[in-house]
C-alpha positions in Angstrom: 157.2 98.1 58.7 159.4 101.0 60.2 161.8 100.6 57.3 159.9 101.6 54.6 159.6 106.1 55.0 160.2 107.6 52.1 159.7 110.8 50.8 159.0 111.2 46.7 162.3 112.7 45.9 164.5 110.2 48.2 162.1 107.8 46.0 163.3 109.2 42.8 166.8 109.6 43.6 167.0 106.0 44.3 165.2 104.7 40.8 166.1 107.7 38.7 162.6 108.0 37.2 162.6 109.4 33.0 159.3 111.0 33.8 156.6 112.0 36.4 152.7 112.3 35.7 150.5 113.5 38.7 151.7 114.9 42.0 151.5 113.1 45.8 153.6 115.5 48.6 153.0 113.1 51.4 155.1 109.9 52.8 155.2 106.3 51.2 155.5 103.9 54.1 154.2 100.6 52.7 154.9 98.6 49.1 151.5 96.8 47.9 150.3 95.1 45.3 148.2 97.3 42.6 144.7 95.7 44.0 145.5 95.8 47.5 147.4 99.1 47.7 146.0 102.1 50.1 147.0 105.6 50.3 150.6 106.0 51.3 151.8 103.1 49.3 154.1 102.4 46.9 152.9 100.0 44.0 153.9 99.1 40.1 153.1 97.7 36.8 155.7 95.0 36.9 153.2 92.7 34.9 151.1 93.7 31.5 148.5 91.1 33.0 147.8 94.0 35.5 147.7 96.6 33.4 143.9 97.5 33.9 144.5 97.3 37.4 146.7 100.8 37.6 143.6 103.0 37.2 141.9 101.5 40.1 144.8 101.5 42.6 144.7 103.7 45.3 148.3 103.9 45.7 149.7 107.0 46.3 153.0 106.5 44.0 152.8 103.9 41.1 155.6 102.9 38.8 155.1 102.6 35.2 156.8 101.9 32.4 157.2 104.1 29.7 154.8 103.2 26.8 151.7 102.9 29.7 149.6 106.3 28.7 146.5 106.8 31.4 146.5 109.4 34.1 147.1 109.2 37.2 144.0 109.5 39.9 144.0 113.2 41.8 146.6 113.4 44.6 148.1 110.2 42.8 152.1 110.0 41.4 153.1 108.1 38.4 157.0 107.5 38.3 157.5 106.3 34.4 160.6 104.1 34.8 162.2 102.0 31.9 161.8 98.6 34.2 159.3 98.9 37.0 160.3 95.6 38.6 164.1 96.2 38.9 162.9 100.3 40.0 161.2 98.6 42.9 164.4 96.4 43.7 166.5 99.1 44.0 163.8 100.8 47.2 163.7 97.0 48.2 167.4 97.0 48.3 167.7 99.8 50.4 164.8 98.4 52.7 166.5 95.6 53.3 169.9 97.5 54.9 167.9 99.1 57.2 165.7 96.1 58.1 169.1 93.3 58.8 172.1 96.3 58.9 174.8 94.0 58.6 176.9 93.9 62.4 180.5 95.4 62.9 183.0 93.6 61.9 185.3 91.4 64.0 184.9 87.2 65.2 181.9 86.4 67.5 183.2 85.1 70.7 181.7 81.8 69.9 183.1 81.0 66.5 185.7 78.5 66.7 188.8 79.8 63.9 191.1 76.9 63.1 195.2 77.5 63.0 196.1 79.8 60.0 192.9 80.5 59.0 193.4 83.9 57.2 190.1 86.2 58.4 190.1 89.7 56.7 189.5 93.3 59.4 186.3 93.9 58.0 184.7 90.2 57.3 182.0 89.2 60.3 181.9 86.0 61.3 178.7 85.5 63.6 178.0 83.7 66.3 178.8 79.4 66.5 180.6 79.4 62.9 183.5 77.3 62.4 186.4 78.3 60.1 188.9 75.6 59.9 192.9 75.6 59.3 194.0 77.5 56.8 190.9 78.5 55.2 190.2 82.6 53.9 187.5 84.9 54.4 187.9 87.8 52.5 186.7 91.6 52.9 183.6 92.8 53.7 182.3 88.9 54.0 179.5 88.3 56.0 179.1 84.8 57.8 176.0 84.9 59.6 175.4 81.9 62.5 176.6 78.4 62.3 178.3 78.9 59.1 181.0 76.2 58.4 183.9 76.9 56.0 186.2 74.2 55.4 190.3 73.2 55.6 192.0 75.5 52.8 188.5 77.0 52.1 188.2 81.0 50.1 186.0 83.0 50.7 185.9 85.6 48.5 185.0 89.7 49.2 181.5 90.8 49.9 180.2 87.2 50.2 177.2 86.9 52.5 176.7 83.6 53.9 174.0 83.0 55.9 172.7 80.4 58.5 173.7 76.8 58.5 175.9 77.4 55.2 178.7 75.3 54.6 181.3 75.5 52.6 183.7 72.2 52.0 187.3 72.0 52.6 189.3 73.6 49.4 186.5 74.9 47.6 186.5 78.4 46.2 184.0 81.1 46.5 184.6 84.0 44.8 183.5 87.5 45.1 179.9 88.9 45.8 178.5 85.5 46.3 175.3 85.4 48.4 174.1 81.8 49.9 170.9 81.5 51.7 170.3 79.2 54.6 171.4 75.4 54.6 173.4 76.0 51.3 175.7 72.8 51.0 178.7 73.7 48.8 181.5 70.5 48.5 179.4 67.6 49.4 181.1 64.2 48.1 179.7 63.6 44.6 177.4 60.1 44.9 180.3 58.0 43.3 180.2 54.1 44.2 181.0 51.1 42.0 179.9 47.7 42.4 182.6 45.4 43.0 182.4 41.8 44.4 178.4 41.7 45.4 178.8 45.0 47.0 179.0 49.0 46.3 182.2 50.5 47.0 182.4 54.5 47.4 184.4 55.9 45.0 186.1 59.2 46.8 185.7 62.5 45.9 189.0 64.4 45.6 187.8 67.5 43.4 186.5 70.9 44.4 183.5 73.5 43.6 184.2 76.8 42.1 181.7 79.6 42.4 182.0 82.5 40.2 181.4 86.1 41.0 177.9 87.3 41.9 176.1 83.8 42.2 173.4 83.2 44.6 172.2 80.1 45.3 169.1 79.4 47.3 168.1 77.9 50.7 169.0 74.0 50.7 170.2 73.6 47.1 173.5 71.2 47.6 176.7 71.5 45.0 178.5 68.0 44.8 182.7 68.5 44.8 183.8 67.0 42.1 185.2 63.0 41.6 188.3 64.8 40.9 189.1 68.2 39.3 186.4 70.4 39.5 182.2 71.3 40.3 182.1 75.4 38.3 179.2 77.3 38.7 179.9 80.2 36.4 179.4 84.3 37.2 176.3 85.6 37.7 174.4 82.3 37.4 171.1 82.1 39.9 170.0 79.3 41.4 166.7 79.2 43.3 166.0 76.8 46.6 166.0 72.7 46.5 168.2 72.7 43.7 170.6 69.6 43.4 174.1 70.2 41.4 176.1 67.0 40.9 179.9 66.1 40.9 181.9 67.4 37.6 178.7 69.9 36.4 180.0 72.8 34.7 177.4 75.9 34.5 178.4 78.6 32.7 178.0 82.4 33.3 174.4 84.0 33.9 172.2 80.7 33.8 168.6 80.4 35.8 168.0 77.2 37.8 164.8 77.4 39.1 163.2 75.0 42.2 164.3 71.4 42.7 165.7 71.1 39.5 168.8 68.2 39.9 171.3 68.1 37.0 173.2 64.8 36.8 177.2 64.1 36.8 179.7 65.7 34.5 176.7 67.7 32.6 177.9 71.0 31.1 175.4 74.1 30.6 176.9 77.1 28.7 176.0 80.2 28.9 172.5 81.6 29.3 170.5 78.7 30.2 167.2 78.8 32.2 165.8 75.3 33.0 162.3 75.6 34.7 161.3 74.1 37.9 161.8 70.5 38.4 163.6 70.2 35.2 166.2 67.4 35.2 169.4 67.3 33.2 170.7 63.5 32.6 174.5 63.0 32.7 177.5 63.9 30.3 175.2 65.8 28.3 175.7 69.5 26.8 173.1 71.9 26.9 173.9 74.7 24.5 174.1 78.6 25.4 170.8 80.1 25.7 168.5 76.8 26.1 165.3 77.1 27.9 163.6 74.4 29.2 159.4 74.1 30.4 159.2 73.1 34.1 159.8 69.5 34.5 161.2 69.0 31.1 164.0 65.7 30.9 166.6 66.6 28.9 168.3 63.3 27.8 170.7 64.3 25.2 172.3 67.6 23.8 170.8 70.3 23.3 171.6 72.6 20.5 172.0 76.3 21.2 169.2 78.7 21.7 166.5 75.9 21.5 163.4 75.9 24.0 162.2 72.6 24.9 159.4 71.1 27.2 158.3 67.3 28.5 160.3 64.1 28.9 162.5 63.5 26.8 162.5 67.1 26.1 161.4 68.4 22.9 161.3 71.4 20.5 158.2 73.6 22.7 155.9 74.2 20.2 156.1 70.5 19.2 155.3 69.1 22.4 152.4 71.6 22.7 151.1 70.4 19.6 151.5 67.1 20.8 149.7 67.2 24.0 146.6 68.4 22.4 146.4 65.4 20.2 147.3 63.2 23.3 143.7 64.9 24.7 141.6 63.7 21.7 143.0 60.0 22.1 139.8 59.1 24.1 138.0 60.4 21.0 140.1 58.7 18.4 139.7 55.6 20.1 136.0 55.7 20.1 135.8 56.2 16.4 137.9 53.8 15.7 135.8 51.2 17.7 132.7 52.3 15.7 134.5 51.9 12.4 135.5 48.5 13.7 132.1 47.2 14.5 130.6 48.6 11.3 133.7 46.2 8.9 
């Protein structure tokens, strides 16, 4: 990968190492894994699990944190960093600008810009996007191919939107938000009523609001809402498949891992992470700094801080406990028999 050339200083001027242990004068030009690394790559303890493996590695620079002790190998660097994970981010970070360097700014001939629509100098709009009447993209914004933005759409600044994304007419993105490919944000809520024998859509007159610094991952859909609004508060994360329905309200810096779906008019406060597949019924709270187990079903409200796992989701340890007595069933059973047959 012709992106990755570092020297050891440019290395340690990006992660701003509190110590060093060893020496290495040479060139890191590959990031590996601490069992598969060779020399010239960059690897790190990211992971306690792996902690025997740092010996062994024959990486050339290795990032640990500060309370691991050994010694490095001969012609082998240790940069002791206070998070090796987020150390290594920060050299992925710059990796990545060299690997997609954003284009210069300015409208691709093919994008189709509806009447008013308010595009800012330095926002890029690429190739076969569509940005309806009146809608705003704002500085620095970076709409990559076949994005569509709505009627009366914002954009915020330093968005990055990238292909297939589209954003619904009137809803609101605000800064720094990153969407990955075939992002849905405005989608009609699924609102019908049964009237006479049949199912009547209800419509879907609200908006979604997307708070600063969100990123939302490829093919996770956010519903408008029945009316008012859909808020997905600052900061939150939410990984791919991910299903939001109409009226939700997520507060700031929450964690919504793969294909979990959270039903209509839910609220999660701050801080919550729910674990893949985990569903959320509707008109339910789920207090600030829940966690949930993957695939949990949480059914009713949730006090604060709690972690729960299974369906209907339950205090964790509780459920632990109970699926180890759910194993010795068979065994229960059994006994039971023979007590029977000896009456």
């Amino acid at each position: 990968m012709k992106a990755i050339n570092f020297t050891v200083e440019e290395l340690a001027t990006i992660m701003e190492p509190i110590g060093r242990r060893g020496a290495y004068a040479g060139p890191i030009m590959g990031i590996a894994a601490l069992d598969h690394a060779q020399a010239g790559d960059l690897s790190f303890l990211g992971n306690q699990k792996y902690r025997s493996q740092v010996a062994q590695t024959k990486a050339s620079v290795v990032l640990v944190p500060s309370d691991y002790e050994g010694e490095p190998l001969p012609n082998q660097l240790h940069l002791v960093v206070e998070n090796p994970s987020a150390s290594l981010a920060r050299v992925c970070a710059r990796i990545e600008a060299k690997l997609w360097p954003r284009p210069a700014p300015g409208v691709h001939p093919s994008a189709v810009i509806g009447e008013g629509a308010d595009i800012a100098p330095t926002a890029t709009i690429g190739p076969l996007c569509v940005i309806e009447a009146g809608a705003t993209v704002g500085d620095n914004s970076h709409l990559q191919a076949q994005v569509f933005v709505g009627q009366n759409a914002r954009i915020g600044r330093d968005c990055w939107l990238m292909p297939g994304v589209t954003v619904g007419a009137e809803c609101i993105l605000h800064d720094r938000v990153r969407l990955h490919a075939g992002v849905v944000v405005g989608s009609d809520g699924f609102g019908y009523e049964f009237v006479g024998g049949r199912y009547e859509k209800v419509p879907q007159i609200g908006i979604v609001i997307i708070g600063d610094d969100v990123e939302i991952g490829a093919n996770s859909t956010l519903d408008r809402a029945r009316f008012s609004r859909t808020v997905i508060g600052e900061g939150t994360k939410i990984d791919n498949l991910v299903q939001v329905a109409h009226n939700v309200i997520i507060g700031r810096h929450c964690v919504l891992c793969a294909q979990v779906g959270i039903s209509g008019s839910a609220v999660l406060e701050d801080f919550v992470i729910l674990g893949g597949q985990a569903g959320v019924a509707g008109h339910i709270t789920v207090g600030k700094g829940v966690k949930s187990g993957a695939r949990a079903g949480i059914t009713s409200d949730i006090e604060p801080g709690a972690f729960v796992h299974g369906y209907p989701a339950i205090p964790y340890m509780l459920e632990r406990r109970l699926q180890v007595l759910q194993r010795r069933l068979p065994e229960l059973f059994k006994r039971v028999s023979a007590l029977e047959d000896k009456a």
